[in-house]
C-alpha positions in Angstrom: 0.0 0.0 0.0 2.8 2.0 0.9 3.3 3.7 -3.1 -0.6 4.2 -3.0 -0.5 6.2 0.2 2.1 8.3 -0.4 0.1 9.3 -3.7 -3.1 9.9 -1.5 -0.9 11.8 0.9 0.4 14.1 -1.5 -3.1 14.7 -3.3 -4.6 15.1 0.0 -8.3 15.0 -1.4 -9.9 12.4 -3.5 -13.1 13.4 -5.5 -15.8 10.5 -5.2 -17.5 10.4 -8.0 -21.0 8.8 -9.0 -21.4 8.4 -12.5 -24.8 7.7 -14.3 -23.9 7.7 -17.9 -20.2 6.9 -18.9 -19.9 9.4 -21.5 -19.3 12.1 -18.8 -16.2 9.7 -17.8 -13.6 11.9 -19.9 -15.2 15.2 -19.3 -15.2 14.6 -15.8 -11.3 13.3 -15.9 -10.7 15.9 -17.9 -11.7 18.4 -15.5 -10.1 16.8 -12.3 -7.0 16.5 -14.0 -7.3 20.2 -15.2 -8.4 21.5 -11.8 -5.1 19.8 -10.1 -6.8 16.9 -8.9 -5.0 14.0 -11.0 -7.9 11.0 -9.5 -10.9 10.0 -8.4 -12.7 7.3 -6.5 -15.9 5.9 -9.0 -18.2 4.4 -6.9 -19.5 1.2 -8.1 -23.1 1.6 -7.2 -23.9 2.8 -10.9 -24.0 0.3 -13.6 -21.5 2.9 -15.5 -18.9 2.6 -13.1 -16.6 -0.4 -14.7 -16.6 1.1 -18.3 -16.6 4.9 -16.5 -12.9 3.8 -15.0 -11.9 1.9 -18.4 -12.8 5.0 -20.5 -10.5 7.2 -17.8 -8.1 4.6 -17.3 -7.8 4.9 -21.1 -7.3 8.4 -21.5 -5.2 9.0 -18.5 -2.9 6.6 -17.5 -1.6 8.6 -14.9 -4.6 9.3 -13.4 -4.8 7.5 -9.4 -8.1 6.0 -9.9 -9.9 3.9 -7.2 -13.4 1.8 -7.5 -15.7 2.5 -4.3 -18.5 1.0 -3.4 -17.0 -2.4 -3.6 -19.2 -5.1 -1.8 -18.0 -8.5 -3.5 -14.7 -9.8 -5.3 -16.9 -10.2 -8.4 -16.9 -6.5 -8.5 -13.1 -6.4 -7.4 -11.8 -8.2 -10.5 -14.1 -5.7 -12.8 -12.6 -3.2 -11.5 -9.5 -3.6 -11.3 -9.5 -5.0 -15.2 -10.8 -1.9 -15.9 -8.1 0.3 -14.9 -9.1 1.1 -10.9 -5.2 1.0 -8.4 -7.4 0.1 -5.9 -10.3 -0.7 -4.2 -12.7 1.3 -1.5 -15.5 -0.1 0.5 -18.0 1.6 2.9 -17.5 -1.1 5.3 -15.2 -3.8 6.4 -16.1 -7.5 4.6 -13.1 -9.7 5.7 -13.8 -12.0 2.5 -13.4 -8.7 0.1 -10.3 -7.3 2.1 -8.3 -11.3 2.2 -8.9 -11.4 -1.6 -7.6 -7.8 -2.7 -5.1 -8.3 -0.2 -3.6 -12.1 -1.3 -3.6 -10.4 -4.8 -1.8 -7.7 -3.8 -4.3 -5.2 -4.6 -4.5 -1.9 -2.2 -7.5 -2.0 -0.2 -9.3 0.4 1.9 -12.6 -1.1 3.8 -14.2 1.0 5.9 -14.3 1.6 9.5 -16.3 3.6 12.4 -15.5 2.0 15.5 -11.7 0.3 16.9 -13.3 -2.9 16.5 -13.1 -2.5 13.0 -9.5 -1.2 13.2 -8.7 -4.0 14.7 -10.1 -6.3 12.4 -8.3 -4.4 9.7 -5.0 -4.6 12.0 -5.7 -8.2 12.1 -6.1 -8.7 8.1 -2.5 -6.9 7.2 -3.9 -3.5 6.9 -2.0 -0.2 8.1 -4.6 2.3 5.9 -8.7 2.1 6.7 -11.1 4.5 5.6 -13.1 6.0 8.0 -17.3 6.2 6.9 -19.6 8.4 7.4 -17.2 11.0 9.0 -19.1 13.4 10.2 -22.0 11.3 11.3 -19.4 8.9 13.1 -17.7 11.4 15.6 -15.8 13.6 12.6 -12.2 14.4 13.5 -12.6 13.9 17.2 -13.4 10.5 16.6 -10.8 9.7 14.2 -8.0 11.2 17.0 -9.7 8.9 19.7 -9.1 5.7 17.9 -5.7 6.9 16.2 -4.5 7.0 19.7 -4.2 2.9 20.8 -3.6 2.1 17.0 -0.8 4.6 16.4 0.6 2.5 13.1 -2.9 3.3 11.4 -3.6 5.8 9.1 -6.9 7.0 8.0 -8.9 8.1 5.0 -12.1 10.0 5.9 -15.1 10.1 3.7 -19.0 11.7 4.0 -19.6 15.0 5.3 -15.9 16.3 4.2 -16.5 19.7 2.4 -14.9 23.1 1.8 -15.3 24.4 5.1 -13.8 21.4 7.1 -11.4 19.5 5.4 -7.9 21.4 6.9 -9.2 20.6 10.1 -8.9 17.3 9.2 -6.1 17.1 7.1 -4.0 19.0 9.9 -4.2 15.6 11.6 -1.3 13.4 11.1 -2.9 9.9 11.2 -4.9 11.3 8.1 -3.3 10.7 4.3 -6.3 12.0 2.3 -10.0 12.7 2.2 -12.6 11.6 0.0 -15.1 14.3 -0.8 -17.3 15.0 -3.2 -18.4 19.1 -3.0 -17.0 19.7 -6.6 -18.2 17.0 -8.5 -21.6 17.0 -7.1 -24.3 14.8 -9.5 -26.1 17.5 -10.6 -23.4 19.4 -12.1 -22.2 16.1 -13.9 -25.6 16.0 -15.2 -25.8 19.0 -16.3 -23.0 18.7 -17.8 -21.3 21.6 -16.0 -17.3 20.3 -16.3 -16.3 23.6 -16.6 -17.7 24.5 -13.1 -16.4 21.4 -11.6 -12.9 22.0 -13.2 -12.8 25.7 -10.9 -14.5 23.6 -8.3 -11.5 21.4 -8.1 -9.0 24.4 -8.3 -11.0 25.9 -5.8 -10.8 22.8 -3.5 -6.7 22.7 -4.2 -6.2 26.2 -3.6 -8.5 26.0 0.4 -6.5 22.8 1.1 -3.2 24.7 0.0 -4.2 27.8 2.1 -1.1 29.7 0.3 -0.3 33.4 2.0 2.5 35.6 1.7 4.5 34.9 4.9 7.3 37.3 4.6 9.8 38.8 2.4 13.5 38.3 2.7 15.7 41.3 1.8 19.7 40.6 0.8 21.9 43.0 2.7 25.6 43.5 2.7 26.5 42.9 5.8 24.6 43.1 9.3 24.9 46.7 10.2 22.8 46.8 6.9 20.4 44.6 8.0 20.1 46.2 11.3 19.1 49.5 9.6 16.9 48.0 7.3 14.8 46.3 10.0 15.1 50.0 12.3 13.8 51.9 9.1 10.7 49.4 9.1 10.3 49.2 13.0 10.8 53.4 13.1 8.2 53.6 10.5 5.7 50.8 11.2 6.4 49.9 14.6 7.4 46.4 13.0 9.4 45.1 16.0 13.1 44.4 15.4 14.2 40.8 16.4 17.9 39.7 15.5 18.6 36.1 15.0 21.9 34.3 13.6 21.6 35.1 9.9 19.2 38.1 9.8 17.3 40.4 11.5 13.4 40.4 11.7 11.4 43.5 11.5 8.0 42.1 13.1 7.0 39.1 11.1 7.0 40.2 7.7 10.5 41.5 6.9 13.7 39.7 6.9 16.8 41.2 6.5 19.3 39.2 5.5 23.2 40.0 7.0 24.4 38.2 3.8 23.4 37.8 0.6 21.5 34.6 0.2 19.1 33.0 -2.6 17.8 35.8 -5.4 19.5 38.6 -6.6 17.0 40.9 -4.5 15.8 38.8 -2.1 13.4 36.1 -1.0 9.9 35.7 -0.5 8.2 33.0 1.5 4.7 31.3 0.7 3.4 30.2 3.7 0.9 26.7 2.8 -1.1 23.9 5.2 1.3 21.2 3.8 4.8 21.9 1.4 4.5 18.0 0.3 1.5 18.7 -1.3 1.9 22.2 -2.9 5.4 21.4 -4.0 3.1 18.1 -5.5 0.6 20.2 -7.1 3.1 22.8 -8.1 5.3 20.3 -9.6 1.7 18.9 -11.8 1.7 22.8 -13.3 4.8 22.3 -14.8 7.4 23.8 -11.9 10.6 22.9 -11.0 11.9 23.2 -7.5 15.8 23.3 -6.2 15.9 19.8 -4.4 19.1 20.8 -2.4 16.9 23.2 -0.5 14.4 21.1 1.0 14.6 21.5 4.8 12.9 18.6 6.7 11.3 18.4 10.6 12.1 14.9 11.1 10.9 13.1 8.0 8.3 16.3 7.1 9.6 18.6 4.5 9.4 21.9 5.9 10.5 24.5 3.4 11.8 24.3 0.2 12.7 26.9 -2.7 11.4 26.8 -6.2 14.2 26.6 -9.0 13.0 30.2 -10.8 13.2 33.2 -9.4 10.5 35.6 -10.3 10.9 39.6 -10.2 14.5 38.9 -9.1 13.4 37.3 -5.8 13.9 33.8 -4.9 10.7 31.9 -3.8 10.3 29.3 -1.3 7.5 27.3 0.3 7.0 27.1 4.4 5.1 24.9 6.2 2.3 27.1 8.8 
Protein backbone atom coordinates (compact mmCIF):
# COMPACT_ATOMS: atom_id res chain seq x y z
CA UNK A 1 0.00 0.00 0.00
CA UNK A 2 2.77 1.96 0.85
CA UNK A 3 3.29 3.65 -3.10
CA UNK A 4 -0.55 4.23 -3.03
CA UNK A 5 -0.49 6.16 0.16
CA UNK A 6 2.13 8.28 -0.44
CA UNK A 7 0.09 9.27 -3.71
CA UNK A 8 -3.10 9.86 -1.48
CA UNK A 9 -0.93 11.82 0.87
CA UNK A 10 0.40 14.07 -1.51
CA UNK A 11 -3.10 14.69 -3.30
CA UNK A 12 -4.61 15.12 0.04
CA UNK A 13 -8.34 15.03 -1.36
CA UNK A 14 -9.95 12.37 -3.45
CA UNK A 15 -13.14 13.42 -5.51
CA UNK A 16 -15.76 10.48 -5.15
CA UNK A 17 -17.48 10.44 -8.00
CA UNK A 18 -20.97 8.83 -8.99
CA UNK A 19 -21.37 8.36 -12.49
CA UNK A 20 -24.83 7.70 -14.30
CA UNK A 21 -23.90 7.67 -17.94
CA UNK A 22 -20.20 6.87 -18.94
CA UNK A 23 -19.95 9.35 -21.51
CA UNK A 24 -19.25 12.10 -18.80
CA UNK A 25 -16.23 9.74 -17.81
CA UNK A 26 -13.63 11.90 -19.87
CA UNK A 27 -15.20 15.15 -19.29
CA UNK A 28 -15.18 14.55 -15.79
CA UNK A 29 -11.29 13.26 -15.88
CA UNK A 30 -10.67 15.89 -17.91
CA UNK A 31 -11.73 18.41 -15.52
CA UNK A 32 -10.08 16.79 -12.34
CA UNK A 33 -6.97 16.54 -13.95
CA UNK A 34 -7.34 20.24 -15.24
CA UNK A 35 -8.37 21.50 -11.85
CA UNK A 36 -5.12 19.75 -10.12
CA UNK A 37 -6.83 16.86 -8.88
CA UNK A 38 -5.04 14.05 -10.99
CA UNK A 39 -7.88 11.02 -9.46
CA UNK A 40 -10.88 9.99 -8.41
CA UNK A 41 -12.71 7.27 -6.47
CA UNK A 42 -15.85 5.93 -9.00
CA UNK A 43 -18.20 4.36 -6.93
CA UNK A 44 -19.49 1.24 -8.11
CA UNK A 45 -23.08 1.63 -7.18
CA UNK A 46 -23.94 2.82 -10.92
CA UNK A 47 -23.95 0.29 -13.61
CA UNK A 48 -21.47 2.90 -15.52
CA UNK A 49 -18.90 2.61 -13.07
CA UNK A 50 -16.57 -0.37 -14.68
CA UNK A 51 -16.65 1.13 -18.27
CA UNK A 52 -16.64 4.88 -16.48
CA UNK A 53 -12.94 3.78 -14.98
CA UNK A 54 -11.92 1.88 -18.41
CA UNK A 55 -12.85 5.02 -20.51
CA UNK A 56 -10.48 7.21 -17.79
CA UNK A 57 -8.14 4.64 -17.31
CA UNK A 58 -7.80 4.90 -21.15
CA UNK A 59 -7.34 8.44 -21.53
CA UNK A 60 -5.23 9.01 -18.54
CA UNK A 61 -2.85 6.60 -17.54
CA UNK A 62 -1.63 8.56 -14.86
CA UNK A 63 -4.57 9.32 -13.40
CA UNK A 64 -4.77 7.52 -9.43
CA UNK A 65 -8.15 6.04 -9.92
CA UNK A 66 -9.92 3.86 -7.22
CA UNK A 67 -13.42 1.80 -7.51
CA UNK A 68 -15.75 2.55 -4.27
CA UNK A 69 -18.52 0.98 -3.42
CA UNK A 70 -17.02 -2.40 -3.56
CA UNK A 71 -19.22 -5.10 -1.79
CA UNK A 72 -18.01 -8.52 -3.50
CA UNK A 73 -14.74 -9.80 -5.28
CA UNK A 74 -16.92 -10.18 -8.40
CA UNK A 75 -16.85 -6.48 -8.55
CA UNK A 76 -13.06 -6.43 -7.35
CA UNK A 77 -11.81 -8.16 -10.52
CA UNK A 78 -14.10 -5.71 -12.76
CA UNK A 79 -12.60 -3.20 -11.51
CA UNK A 80 -9.47 -3.59 -11.30
CA UNK A 81 -9.46 -4.96 -15.21
CA UNK A 82 -10.76 -1.88 -15.95
CA UNK A 83 -8.11 0.34 -14.86
CA UNK A 84 -9.09 1.10 -10.90
CA UNK A 85 -5.25 0.96 -8.35
CA UNK A 86 -7.37 0.08 -5.85
CA UNK A 87 -10.30 -0.66 -4.17
CA UNK A 88 -12.68 1.25 -1.47
CA UNK A 89 -15.45 -0.08 0.53
CA UNK A 90 -17.96 1.55 2.90
CA UNK A 91 -17.48 -1.11 5.33
CA UNK A 92 -15.18 -3.77 6.44
CA UNK A 93 -16.15 -7.49 4.56
CA UNK A 94 -13.07 -9.75 5.69
CA UNK A 95 -13.85 -11.98 2.49
CA UNK A 96 -13.40 -8.75 0.14
CA UNK A 97 -10.25 -7.27 2.05
CA UNK A 98 -8.32 -11.29 2.21
CA UNK A 99 -8.92 -11.38 -1.64
CA UNK A 100 -7.57 -7.81 -2.66
CA UNK A 101 -5.10 -8.25 -0.19
CA UNK A 102 -3.64 -12.05 -1.33
CA UNK A 103 -3.57 -10.44 -4.76
CA UNK A 104 -1.80 -7.69 -3.78
CA UNK A 105 -4.29 -5.18 -4.60
CA UNK A 106 -4.48 -1.94 -2.23
CA UNK A 107 -7.51 -1.98 -0.16
CA UNK A 108 -9.27 0.38 1.94
CA UNK A 109 -12.57 -1.10 3.76
CA UNK A 110 -14.24 0.95 5.92
CA UNK A 111 -14.31 1.62 9.54
CA UNK A 112 -16.25 3.63 12.35
CA UNK A 113 -15.47 1.95 15.50
CA UNK A 114 -11.67 0.30 16.90
CA UNK A 115 -13.32 -2.89 16.51
CA UNK A 116 -13.07 -2.52 13.00
CA UNK A 117 -9.54 -1.19 13.23
CA UNK A 118 -8.73 -3.98 14.74
CA UNK A 119 -10.15 -6.34 12.36
CA UNK A 120 -8.34 -4.37 9.67
CA UNK A 121 -4.96 -4.58 11.96
CA UNK A 122 -5.69 -8.20 12.11
CA UNK A 123 -6.05 -8.71 8.11
CA UNK A 124 -2.51 -6.85 7.25
CA UNK A 125 -3.95 -3.48 6.86
CA UNK A 126 -2.02 -0.16 8.09
CA UNK A 127 -4.61 2.26 5.85
CA UNK A 128 -8.66 2.11 6.71
CA UNK A 129 -11.12 4.48 5.59
CA UNK A 130 -13.09 6.03 8.00
CA UNK A 131 -17.26 6.24 6.91
CA UNK A 132 -19.61 8.37 7.37
CA UNK A 133 -17.18 11.03 9.03
CA UNK A 134 -19.08 13.40 10.20
CA UNK A 135 -22.02 11.32 11.28
CA UNK A 136 -19.39 8.89 13.12
CA UNK A 137 -17.67 11.39 15.60
CA UNK A 138 -15.83 13.63 12.64
CA UNK A 139 -12.18 14.38 13.54
CA UNK A 140 -12.61 13.91 17.23
CA UNK A 141 -13.40 10.48 16.57
CA UNK A 142 -10.82 9.67 14.16
CA UNK A 143 -7.96 11.22 16.97
CA UNK A 144 -9.66 8.93 19.73
CA UNK A 145 -9.11 5.68 17.93
CA UNK A 146 -5.73 6.87 16.24
CA UNK A 147 -4.46 7.04 19.72
CA UNK A 148 -4.16 2.91 20.76
CA UNK A 149 -3.58 2.06 16.97
CA UNK A 150 -0.78 4.56 16.42
CA UNK A 151 0.60 2.52 13.15
CA UNK A 152 -2.93 3.33 11.37
CA UNK A 153 -3.63 5.83 9.08
CA UNK A 154 -6.88 6.95 8.01
CA UNK A 155 -8.93 8.12 4.99
CA UNK A 156 -12.10 10.05 5.90
CA UNK A 157 -15.13 10.09 3.68
CA UNK A 158 -18.96 11.68 4.04
CA UNK A 159 -19.56 14.98 5.32
CA UNK A 160 -15.90 16.31 4.24
CA UNK A 161 -16.45 19.67 2.43
CA UNK A 162 -14.88 23.08 1.81
CA UNK A 163 -15.30 24.43 5.10
CA UNK A 164 -13.75 21.40 7.12
CA UNK A 165 -11.45 19.49 5.37
CA UNK A 166 -7.94 21.37 6.86
CA UNK A 167 -9.20 20.63 10.15
CA UNK A 168 -8.89 17.31 9.21
CA UNK A 169 -6.13 17.10 7.10
CA UNK A 170 -4.03 19.05 9.86
CA UNK A 171 -4.17 15.56 11.63
CA UNK A 172 -1.33 13.42 11.10
CA UNK A 173 -2.93 9.90 11.19
CA UNK A 174 -4.95 11.30 8.08
CA UNK A 175 -3.32 10.71 4.28
CA UNK A 176 -6.27 12.02 2.34
CA UNK A 177 -10.02 12.73 2.16
CA UNK A 178 -12.63 11.56 -0.04
CA UNK A 179 -15.09 14.30 -0.79
CA UNK A 180 -17.31 14.99 -3.17
CA UNK A 181 -18.44 19.09 -3.02
CA UNK A 182 -16.95 19.68 -6.63
CA UNK A 183 -18.19 16.96 -8.51
CA UNK A 184 -21.63 17.05 -7.06
CA UNK A 185 -24.32 14.81 -9.50
CA UNK A 186 -26.12 17.48 -10.61
CA UNK A 187 -23.38 19.38 -12.13
CA UNK A 188 -22.17 16.09 -13.86
CA UNK A 189 -25.62 15.98 -15.20
CA UNK A 190 -25.82 19.00 -16.32
CA UNK A 191 -23.00 18.73 -17.85
CA UNK A 192 -21.29 21.60 -16.02
CA UNK A 193 -17.33 20.31 -16.29
CA UNK A 194 -16.26 23.60 -16.56
CA UNK A 195 -17.74 24.47 -13.10
CA UNK A 196 -16.41 21.36 -11.63
CA UNK A 197 -12.87 22.02 -13.22
CA UNK A 198 -12.79 25.67 -10.94
CA UNK A 199 -14.54 23.61 -8.28
CA UNK A 200 -11.46 21.36 -8.12
CA UNK A 201 -9.00 24.45 -8.26
CA UNK A 202 -11.00 25.93 -5.84
CA UNK A 203 -10.83 22.81 -3.46
CA UNK A 204 -6.70 22.72 -4.24
CA UNK A 205 -6.20 26.21 -3.59
CA UNK A 206 -8.53 25.97 0.39
CA UNK A 207 -6.52 22.75 1.08
CA UNK A 208 -3.21 24.68 0.05
CA UNK A 209 -4.17 27.76 2.10
CA UNK A 210 -1.07 29.70 0.29
CA UNK A 211 -0.30 33.36 1.97
CA UNK A 212 2.47 35.65 1.70
CA UNK A 213 4.51 34.87 4.91
CA UNK A 214 7.27 37.31 4.58
CA UNK A 215 9.78 38.82 2.41
CA UNK A 216 13.45 38.28 2.74
CA UNK A 217 15.70 41.25 1.85
CA UNK A 218 19.73 40.63 0.83
CA UNK A 219 21.93 43.04 2.67
CA UNK A 220 25.59 43.47 2.68
CA UNK A 221 26.48 42.90 5.75
CA UNK A 222 24.64 43.06 9.29
CA UNK A 223 24.90 46.67 10.21
CA UNK A 224 22.85 46.83 6.86
CA UNK A 225 20.38 44.57 8.00
CA UNK A 226 20.12 46.16 11.30
CA UNK A 227 19.10 49.55 9.64
CA UNK A 228 16.89 47.97 7.30
CA UNK A 229 14.81 46.33 10.01
CA UNK A 230 15.13 50.03 12.30
CA UNK A 231 13.85 51.93 9.14
CA UNK A 232 10.74 49.39 9.07
CA UNK A 233 10.28 49.21 12.99
CA UNK A 234 10.79 53.44 13.05
CA UNK A 235 8.17 53.64 10.50
CA UNK A 236 5.71 50.83 11.24
CA UNK A 237 6.44 49.89 14.63
CA UNK A 238 7.45 46.44 13.03
CA UNK A 239 9.43 45.09 16.01
CA UNK A 240 13.06 44.38 15.42
CA UNK A 241 14.21 40.84 16.43
CA UNK A 242 17.89 39.69 15.48
CA UNK A 243 18.63 36.12 15.02
CA UNK A 244 21.86 34.31 13.56
CA UNK A 245 21.62 35.08 9.95
CA UNK A 246 19.24 38.15 9.82
CA UNK A 247 17.31 40.44 11.50
CA UNK A 248 13.37 40.44 11.66
CA UNK A 249 11.37 43.53 11.46
CA UNK A 250 7.95 42.10 13.05
CA UNK A 251 7.05 39.08 11.11
CA UNK A 252 6.96 40.19 7.71
CA UNK A 253 10.55 41.55 6.86
CA UNK A 254 13.69 39.71 6.94
CA UNK A 255 16.84 41.23 6.50
CA UNK A 256 19.31 39.23 5.48
CA UNK A 257 23.19 40.02 7.01
CA UNK A 258 24.45 38.18 3.77
CA UNK A 259 23.37 37.75 0.57
CA UNK A 260 21.50 34.60 0.21
CA UNK A 261 19.08 32.99 -2.62
CA UNK A 262 17.77 35.82 -5.43
CA UNK A 263 19.46 38.61 -6.58
CA UNK A 264 17.02 40.91 -4.47
CA UNK A 265 15.82 38.84 -2.06
CA UNK A 266 13.44 36.08 -1.03
CA UNK A 267 9.89 35.72 -0.55
CA UNK A 268 8.22 32.98 1.47
CA UNK A 269 4.71 31.33 0.68
CA UNK A 270 3.41 30.24 3.68
CA UNK A 271 0.92 26.66 2.78
CA UNK A 272 -1.08 23.86 5.18
CA UNK A 273 1.31 21.18 3.78
CA UNK A 274 4.83 21.95 1.36
CA UNK A 275 4.50 18.01 0.34
CA UNK A 276 1.46 18.71 -1.26
CA UNK A 277 1.95 22.15 -2.91
CA UNK A 278 5.41 21.38 -3.99
CA UNK A 279 3.06 18.09 -5.47
CA UNK A 280 0.59 20.23 -7.08
CA UNK A 281 3.08 22.82 -8.13
CA UNK A 282 5.26 20.29 -9.59
CA UNK A 283 1.71 18.94 -11.76
CA UNK A 284 1.68 22.84 -13.33
CA UNK A 285 4.76 22.35 -14.78
CA UNK A 286 7.38 23.78 -11.95
CA UNK A 287 10.61 22.94 -10.98
CA UNK A 288 11.85 23.19 -7.47
CA UNK A 289 15.82 23.29 -6.17
CA UNK A 290 15.93 19.76 -4.39
CA UNK A 291 19.13 20.79 -2.35
CA UNK A 292 16.86 23.24 -0.49
CA UNK A 293 14.39 21.10 1.00
CA UNK A 294 14.64 21.47 4.83
CA UNK A 295 12.88 18.64 6.68
CA UNK A 296 11.31 18.40 10.57
CA UNK A 297 12.14 14.88 11.09
CA UNK A 298 10.95 13.13 7.96
CA UNK A 299 8.30 16.31 7.15
CA UNK A 300 9.57 18.62 4.48
CA UNK A 301 9.42 21.87 5.88
CA UNK A 302 10.53 24.51 3.42
CA UNK A 303 11.77 24.33 0.18
CA UNK A 304 12.67 26.93 -2.67
CA UNK A 305 11.41 26.82 -6.16
CA UNK A 306 14.23 26.58 -8.99
CA UNK A 307 13.02 30.18 -10.82
CA UNK A 308 13.25 33.19 -9.38
CA UNK A 309 10.48 35.61 -10.30
CA UNK A 310 10.95 39.58 -10.24
CA UNK A 311 14.46 38.94 -9.05
CA UNK A 312 13.37 37.33 -5.85
CA UNK A 313 13.89 33.79 -4.89
CA UNK A 314 10.68 31.86 -3.84
CA UNK A 315 10.32 29.33 -1.29
CA UNK A 316 7.48 27.35 0.29
CA UNK A 317 6.96 27.12 4.40
CA UNK A 318 5.13 24.93 6.17
CA UNK A 319 2.29 27.06 8.80
Amino acid sequence: MSNIADKFEELGVIPVVVLNDSKDALPLAKALVEGGLPCAEVTFRTAAAEESIRLMHEAYPDMVLAAGTVLTTEQVDRAVNAGAKFIVSPGLNPEVVKYCVNKGIPVTPGTSNPSDVEMAISLGLDVVKFFPAEQAGGINMIKAMAAPYTQMKFMPTGGINAKNINSYLAFDKILACGGSWMVKKDLVAAGEFDKIRDLTKEAVQTMLGFELAHIGINCDNEAEAEKTADAFDGLFGFTKKVGNSSVFAGKAVEAMKSKGLGAKGHIAVATNSVVRAKNYLEMMGYKFNEESAKFKGDKMTAIYLADEIGGFAVHLVQK
